[in-house]
N, C-alpha and C positions, 0 to 999 in steps of 0.2 A: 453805335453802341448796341450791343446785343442783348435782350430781355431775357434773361436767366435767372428761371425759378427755381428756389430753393432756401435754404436757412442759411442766417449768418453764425457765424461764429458766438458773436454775443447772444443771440436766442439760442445755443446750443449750449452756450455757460449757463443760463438762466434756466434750460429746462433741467440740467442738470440739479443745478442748488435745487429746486423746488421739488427735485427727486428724490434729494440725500434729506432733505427736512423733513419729505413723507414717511422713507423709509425709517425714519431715529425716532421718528412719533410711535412709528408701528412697532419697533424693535424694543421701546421703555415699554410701552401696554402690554409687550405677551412679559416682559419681565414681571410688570406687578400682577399681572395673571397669573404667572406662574408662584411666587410667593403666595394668592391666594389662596391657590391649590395646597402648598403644601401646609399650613396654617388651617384648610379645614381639614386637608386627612392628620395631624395634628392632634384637631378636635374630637376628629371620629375615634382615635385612639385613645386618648384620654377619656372622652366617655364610654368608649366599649370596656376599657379593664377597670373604672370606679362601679359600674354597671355591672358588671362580674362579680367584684368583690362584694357588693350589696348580696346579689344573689346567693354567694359562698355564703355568707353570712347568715341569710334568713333561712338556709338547710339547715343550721345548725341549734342545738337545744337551747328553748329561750332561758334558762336557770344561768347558764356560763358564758352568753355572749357578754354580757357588759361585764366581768371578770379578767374574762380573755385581752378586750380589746379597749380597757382602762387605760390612760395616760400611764406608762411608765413601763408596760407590760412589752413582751416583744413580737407579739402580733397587733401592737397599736398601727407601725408602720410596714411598709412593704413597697418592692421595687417595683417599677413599672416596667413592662418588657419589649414594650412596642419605642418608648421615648426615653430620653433622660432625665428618670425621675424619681419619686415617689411619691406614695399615698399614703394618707395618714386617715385611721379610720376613728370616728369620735361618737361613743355611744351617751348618751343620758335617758333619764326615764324622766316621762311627762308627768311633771306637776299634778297631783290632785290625783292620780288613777293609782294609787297605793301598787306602785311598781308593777302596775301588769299593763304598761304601753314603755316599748323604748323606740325613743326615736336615735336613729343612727345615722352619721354623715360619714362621706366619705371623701376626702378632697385628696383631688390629682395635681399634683405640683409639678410641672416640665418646663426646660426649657427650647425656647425656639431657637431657629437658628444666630440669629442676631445676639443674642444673648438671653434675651428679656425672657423671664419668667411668667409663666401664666398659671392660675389656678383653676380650674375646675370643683363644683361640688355637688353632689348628688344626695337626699337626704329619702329616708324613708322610714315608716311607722312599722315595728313589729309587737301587736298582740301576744301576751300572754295566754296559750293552746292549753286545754283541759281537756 
């Protein structure tokens, strides 16, 4: 009988499975990498345009922002442009400061791809300017 080296059959099946197990490990981890990805540019979107709209907002005269963007009015809401969404902007004046502090929120309401709905909310203090 002749001493011949090499692989059998069976260690050829086996290196394989333990090839196709690696590669399905690897193949689900960039998937939920990849969902992570798009989840925080998502994020980044939602707070670059609530973050904007804060901005838009504190240009403008402190006398008619809580007028403007009172519950009912039609600058309360506005679309988002980057996701599918909108933002709803909610002003009130802080307690006790005889209306010269409003504080204003602004929440990004988008959905992901899966369905699910996420909220975003951004809040900020503007002074009454003399």
């Amino acid at each position: 009988m002749k001493n011949v080296s090499g692989f059998t059959l069976i260690e050829l099946l086996l290196a394989a499975a333990v090839l196709v197990v690696a590669l399905g490990g690897l193949l689900h981890l960039f998937n939920y990498c990849l969902a992570l990805s798009i989840q925080a540019t998502n994020t980044v979107n939602a707070t670059t345009e609530a973050y904007s709209k804060l901005e838009q907002i504190r240009l403008e005269n402190y006398g008619g922002i809580y007028d403007k963007y009172k519950a009912g009015e039609s600058d309360h809401t506005f679309d988002l442009k980057e996701l599918i969404g909108t933002g709803t902007v909610t002003p009130s004046y802080v307690s006790g400061t005889n209306n010269e502090l409003l504080q204003v929120s602004v929440t990004a309401s988008y959905k992901e791809k899966g369905g699910r709905t996420l909220n975003l909310s951004l809040m900020t203090l503007i002074a009454k300017r003399y």
